[in-house]
C-alpha positions as a printed NumPy array, in Angstrom:
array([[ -46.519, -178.825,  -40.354],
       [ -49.545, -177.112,  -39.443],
       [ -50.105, -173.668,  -38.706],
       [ -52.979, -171.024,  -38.174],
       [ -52.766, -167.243,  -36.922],
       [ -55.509, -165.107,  -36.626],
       [ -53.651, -161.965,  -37.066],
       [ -49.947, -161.   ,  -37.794],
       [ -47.632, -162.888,  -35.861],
       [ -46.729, -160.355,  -32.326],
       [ -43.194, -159.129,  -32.399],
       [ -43.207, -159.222,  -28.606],
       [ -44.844, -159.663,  -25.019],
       [ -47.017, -162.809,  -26.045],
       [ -47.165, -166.197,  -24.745],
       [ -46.342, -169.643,  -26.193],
       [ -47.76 , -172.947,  -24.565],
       [ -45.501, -175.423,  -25.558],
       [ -47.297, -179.312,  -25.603],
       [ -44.889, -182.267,  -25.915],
       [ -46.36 , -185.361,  -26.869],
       [ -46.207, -188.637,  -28.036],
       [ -49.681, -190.567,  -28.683],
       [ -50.156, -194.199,  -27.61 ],
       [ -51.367, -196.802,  -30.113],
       [ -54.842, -196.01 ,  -28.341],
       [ -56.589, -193.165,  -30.452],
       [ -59.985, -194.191,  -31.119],
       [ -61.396, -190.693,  -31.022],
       [ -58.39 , -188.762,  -30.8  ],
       [ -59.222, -187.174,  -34.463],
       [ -62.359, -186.165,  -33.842],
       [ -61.663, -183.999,  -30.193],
       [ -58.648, -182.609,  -31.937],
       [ -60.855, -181.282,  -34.6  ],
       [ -63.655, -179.899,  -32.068],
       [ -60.992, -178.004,  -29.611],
       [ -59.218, -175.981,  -32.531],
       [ -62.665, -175.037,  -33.891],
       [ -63.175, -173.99 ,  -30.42 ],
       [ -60.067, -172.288,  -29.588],
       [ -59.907, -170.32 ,  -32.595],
       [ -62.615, -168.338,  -31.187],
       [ -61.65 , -168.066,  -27.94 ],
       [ -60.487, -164.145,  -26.626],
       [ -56.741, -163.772,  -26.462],
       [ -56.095, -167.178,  -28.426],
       [ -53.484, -165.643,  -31.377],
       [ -52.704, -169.055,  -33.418],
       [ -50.775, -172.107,  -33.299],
       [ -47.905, -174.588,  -34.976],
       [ -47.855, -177.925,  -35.033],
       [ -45.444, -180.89 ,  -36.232],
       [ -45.805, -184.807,  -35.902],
       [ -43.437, -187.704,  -36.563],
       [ -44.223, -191.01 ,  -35.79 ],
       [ -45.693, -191.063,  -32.592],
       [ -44.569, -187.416,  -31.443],
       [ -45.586, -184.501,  -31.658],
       [ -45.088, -180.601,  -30.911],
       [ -48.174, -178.426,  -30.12 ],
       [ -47.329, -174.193,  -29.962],
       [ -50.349, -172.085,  -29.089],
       [ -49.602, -168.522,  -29.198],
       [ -51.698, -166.194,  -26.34 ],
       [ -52.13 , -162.627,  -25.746],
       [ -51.415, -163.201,  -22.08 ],
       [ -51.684, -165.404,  -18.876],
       [ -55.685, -164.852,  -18.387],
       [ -56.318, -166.307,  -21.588],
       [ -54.221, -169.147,  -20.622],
       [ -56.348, -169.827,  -17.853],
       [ -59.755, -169.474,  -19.218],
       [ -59.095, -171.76 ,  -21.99 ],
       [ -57.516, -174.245,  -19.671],
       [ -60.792, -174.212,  -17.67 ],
       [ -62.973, -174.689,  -20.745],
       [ -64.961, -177.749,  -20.724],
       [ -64.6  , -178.967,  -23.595],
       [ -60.56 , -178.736,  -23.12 ],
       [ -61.13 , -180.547,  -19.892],
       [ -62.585, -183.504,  -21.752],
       [ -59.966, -183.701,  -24.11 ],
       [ -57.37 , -183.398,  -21.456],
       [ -58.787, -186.654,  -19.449],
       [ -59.331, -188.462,  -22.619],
       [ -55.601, -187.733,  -23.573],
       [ -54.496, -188.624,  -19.505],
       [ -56.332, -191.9  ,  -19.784],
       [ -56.181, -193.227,  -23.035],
       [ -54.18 , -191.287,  -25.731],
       [ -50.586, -190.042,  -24.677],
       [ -48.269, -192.282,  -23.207],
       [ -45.884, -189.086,  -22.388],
       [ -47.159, -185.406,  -22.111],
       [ -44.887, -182.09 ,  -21.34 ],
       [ -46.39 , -178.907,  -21.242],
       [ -44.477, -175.238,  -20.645],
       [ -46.057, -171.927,  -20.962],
       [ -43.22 , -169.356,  -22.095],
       [ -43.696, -165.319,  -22.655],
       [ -42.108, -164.19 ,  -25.73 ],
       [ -40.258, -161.083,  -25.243],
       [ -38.977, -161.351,  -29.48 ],
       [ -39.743, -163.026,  -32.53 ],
       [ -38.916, -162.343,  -36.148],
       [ -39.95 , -164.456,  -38.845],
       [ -38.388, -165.227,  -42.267],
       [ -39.862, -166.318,  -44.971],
       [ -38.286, -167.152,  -48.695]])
């Protein structure tokens, strides 16, 4: 599992973009645009962090946002716009997303 947060995790009124995914056997340069859009994201305004998990050919993408604006910018970025088309035409065979607000969250940690 992989996970990043810029700050403290937000105890409430955030968002969560949920991306459900599994790849196709198709990935030449999948690694490489993953790589450049979190470098990018991470600096984007309003961007608070992600989780991911993979198995097999699925996977679960959670980016955490400060609110719906942010949302929007970063889904008008260029650079996200070239990974989405290269993921439409060549690297997911299935793709969900769902933006959620988060009115709670707690975590636990042993």
């Amino acid at each position: 599992m992989a996970k990043f947060w810029k700050t403290e995790i937000p105890t409430t009124d955030f968002y969560a973009v949920l991306f459900l995914s599994t790849r196709s056997k198709n990935l030449d340069g999948y690694a490489e645009m993953d790589e450049k859009t979190i470098e990018k994201v991470k600096l984007y305004e309003g961007f608070l962090g992600y989780e991911s998990i993979k198995s097999g050919d699925d996977g679960i993408f959670i980016s955490y946002w400060a609110d719906m604006e942010s949302i929007e910018r970063w889904k008008k970025d260029s650079l996200h716009m070239e990974a989405k088309n290269f993921g439409y035409a060549k690297w997911y065979d299935r793709l969900v997303t769902q933006i959620c607000k988060v009115n709670y969250s707690k975590e636990f940690i042993r």
